[in-house]
VMD Tcl script that builds the backbone (N, CA, C; Angstrom):
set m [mol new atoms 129]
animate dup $m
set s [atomselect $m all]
$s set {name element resname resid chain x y z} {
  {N N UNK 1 A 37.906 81.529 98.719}
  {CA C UNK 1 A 38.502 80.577 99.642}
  {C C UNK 1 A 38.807 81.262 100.967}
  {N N UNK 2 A 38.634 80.538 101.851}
  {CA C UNK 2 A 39.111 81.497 103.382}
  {C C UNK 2 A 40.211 81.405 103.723}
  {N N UNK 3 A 40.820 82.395 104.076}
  {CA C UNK 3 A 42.130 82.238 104.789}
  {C C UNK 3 A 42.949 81.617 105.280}
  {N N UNK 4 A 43.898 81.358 105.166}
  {CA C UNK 4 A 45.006 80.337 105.881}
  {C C UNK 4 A 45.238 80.472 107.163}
  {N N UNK 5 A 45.059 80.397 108.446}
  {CA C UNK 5 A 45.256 80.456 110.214}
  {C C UNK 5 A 46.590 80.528 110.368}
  {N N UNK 6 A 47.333 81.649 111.115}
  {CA C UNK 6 A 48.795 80.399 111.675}
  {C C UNK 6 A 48.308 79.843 112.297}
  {N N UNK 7 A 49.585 79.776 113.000}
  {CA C UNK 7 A 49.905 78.308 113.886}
  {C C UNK 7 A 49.425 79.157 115.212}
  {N N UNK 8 A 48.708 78.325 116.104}
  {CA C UNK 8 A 48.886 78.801 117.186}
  {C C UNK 8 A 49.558 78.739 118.643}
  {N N UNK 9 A 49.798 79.861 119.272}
  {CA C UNK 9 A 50.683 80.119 120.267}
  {C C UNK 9 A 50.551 79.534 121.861}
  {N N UNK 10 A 51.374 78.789 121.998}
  {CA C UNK 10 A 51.312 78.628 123.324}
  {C C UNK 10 A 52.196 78.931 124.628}
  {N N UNK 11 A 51.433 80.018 125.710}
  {CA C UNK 11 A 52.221 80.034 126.591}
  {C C UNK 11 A 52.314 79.175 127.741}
  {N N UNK 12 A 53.836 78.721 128.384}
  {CA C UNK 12 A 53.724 77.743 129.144}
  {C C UNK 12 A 54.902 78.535 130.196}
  {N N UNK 13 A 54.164 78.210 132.052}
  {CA C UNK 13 A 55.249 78.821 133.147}
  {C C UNK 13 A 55.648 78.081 133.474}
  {N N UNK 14 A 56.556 78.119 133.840}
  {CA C UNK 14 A 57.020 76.853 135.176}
  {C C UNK 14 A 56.763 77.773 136.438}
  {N N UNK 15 A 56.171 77.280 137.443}
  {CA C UNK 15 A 55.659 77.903 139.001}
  {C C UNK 15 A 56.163 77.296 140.458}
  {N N UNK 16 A 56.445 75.522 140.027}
  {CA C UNK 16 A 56.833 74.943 140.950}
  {C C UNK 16 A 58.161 74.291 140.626}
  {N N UNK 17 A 58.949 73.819 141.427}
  {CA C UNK 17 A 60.607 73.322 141.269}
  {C C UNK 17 A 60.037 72.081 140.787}
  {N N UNK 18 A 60.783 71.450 139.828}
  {CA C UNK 18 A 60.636 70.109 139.631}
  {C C UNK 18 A 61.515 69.128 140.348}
  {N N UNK 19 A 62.216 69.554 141.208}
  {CA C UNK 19 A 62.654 68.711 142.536}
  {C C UNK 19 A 61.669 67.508 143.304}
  {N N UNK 20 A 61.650 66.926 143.049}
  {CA C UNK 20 A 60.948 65.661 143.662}
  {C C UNK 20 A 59.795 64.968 142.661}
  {N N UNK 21 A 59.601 65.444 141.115}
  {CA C UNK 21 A 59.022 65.121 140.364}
  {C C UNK 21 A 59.620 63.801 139.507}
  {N N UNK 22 A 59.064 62.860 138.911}
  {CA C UNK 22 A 59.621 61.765 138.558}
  {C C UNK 22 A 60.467 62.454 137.191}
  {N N UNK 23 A 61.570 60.909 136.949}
  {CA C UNK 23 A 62.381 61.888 136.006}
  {C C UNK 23 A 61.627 62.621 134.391}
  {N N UNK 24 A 60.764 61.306 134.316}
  {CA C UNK 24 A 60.260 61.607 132.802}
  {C C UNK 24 A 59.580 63.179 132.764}
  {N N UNK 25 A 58.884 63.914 133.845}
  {CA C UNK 25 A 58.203 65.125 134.121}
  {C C UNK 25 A 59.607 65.587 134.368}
  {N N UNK 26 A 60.746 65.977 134.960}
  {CA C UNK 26 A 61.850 66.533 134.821}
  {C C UNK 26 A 62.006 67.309 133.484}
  {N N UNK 27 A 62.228 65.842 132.662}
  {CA C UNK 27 A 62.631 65.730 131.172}
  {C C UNK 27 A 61.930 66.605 130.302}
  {N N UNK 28 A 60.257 66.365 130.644}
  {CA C UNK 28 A 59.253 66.897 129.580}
  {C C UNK 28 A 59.571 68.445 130.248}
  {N N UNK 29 A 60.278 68.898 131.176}
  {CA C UNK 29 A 60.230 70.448 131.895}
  {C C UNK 29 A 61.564 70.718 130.818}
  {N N UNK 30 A 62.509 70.553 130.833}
  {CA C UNK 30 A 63.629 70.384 129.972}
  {C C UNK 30 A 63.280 70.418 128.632}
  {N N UNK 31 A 62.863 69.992 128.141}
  {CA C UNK 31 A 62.169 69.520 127.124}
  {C C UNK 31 A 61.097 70.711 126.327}
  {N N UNK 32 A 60.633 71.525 126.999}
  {CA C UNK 32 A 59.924 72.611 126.999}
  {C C UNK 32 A 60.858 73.864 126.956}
  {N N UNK 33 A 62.020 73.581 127.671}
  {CA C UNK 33 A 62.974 74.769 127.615}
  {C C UNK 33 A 62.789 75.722 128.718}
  {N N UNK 34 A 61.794 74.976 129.962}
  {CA C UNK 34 A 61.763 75.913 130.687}
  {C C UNK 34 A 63.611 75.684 131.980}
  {N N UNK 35 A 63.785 76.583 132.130}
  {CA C UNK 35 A 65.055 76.059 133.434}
  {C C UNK 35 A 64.754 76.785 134.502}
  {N N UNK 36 A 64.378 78.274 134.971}
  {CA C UNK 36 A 64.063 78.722 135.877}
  {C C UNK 36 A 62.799 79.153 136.201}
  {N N UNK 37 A 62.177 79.243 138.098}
  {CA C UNK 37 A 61.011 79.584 138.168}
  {C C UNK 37 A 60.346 80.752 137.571}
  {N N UNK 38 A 58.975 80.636 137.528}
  {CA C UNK 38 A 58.398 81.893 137.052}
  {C C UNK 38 A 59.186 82.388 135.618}
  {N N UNK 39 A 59.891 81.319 134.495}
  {CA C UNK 39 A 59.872 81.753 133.680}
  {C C UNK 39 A 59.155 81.258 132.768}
  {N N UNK 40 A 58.561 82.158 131.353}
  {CA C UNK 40 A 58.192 81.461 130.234}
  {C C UNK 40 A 58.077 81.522 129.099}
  {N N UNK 41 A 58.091 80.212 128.503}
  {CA C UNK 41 A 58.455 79.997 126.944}
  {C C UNK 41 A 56.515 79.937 126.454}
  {N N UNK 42 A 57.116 80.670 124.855}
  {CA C UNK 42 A 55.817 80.563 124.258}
  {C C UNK 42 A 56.522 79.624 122.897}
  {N N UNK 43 A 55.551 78.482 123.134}
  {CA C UNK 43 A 55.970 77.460 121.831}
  {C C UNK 43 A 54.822 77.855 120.742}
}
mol reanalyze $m
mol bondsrecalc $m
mol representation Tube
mol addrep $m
């Protein structure tokens, strides 16, 4: 039988302010866990 895979990794930056972005893209930035520029989460 072949092997079991994990899960795979995703890295995600934030690069631009979400200042002037509608709220729901706010939310999904929030939502991701990103809060400051140039930082990033790997989900």
């Amino acid at each position: 039988m072949p092997k079991k895979k994990g899960a795979k990794i995703i890295r995600v930056k934030l690069v631009r302010s979400p200042i002037g972005y509608t709220e729901s893209q706010k939310r999904t930035v929030e939502a991701l866990g990103l809060r400051k520029l140039n930082q990033v989460v790997e989900k």
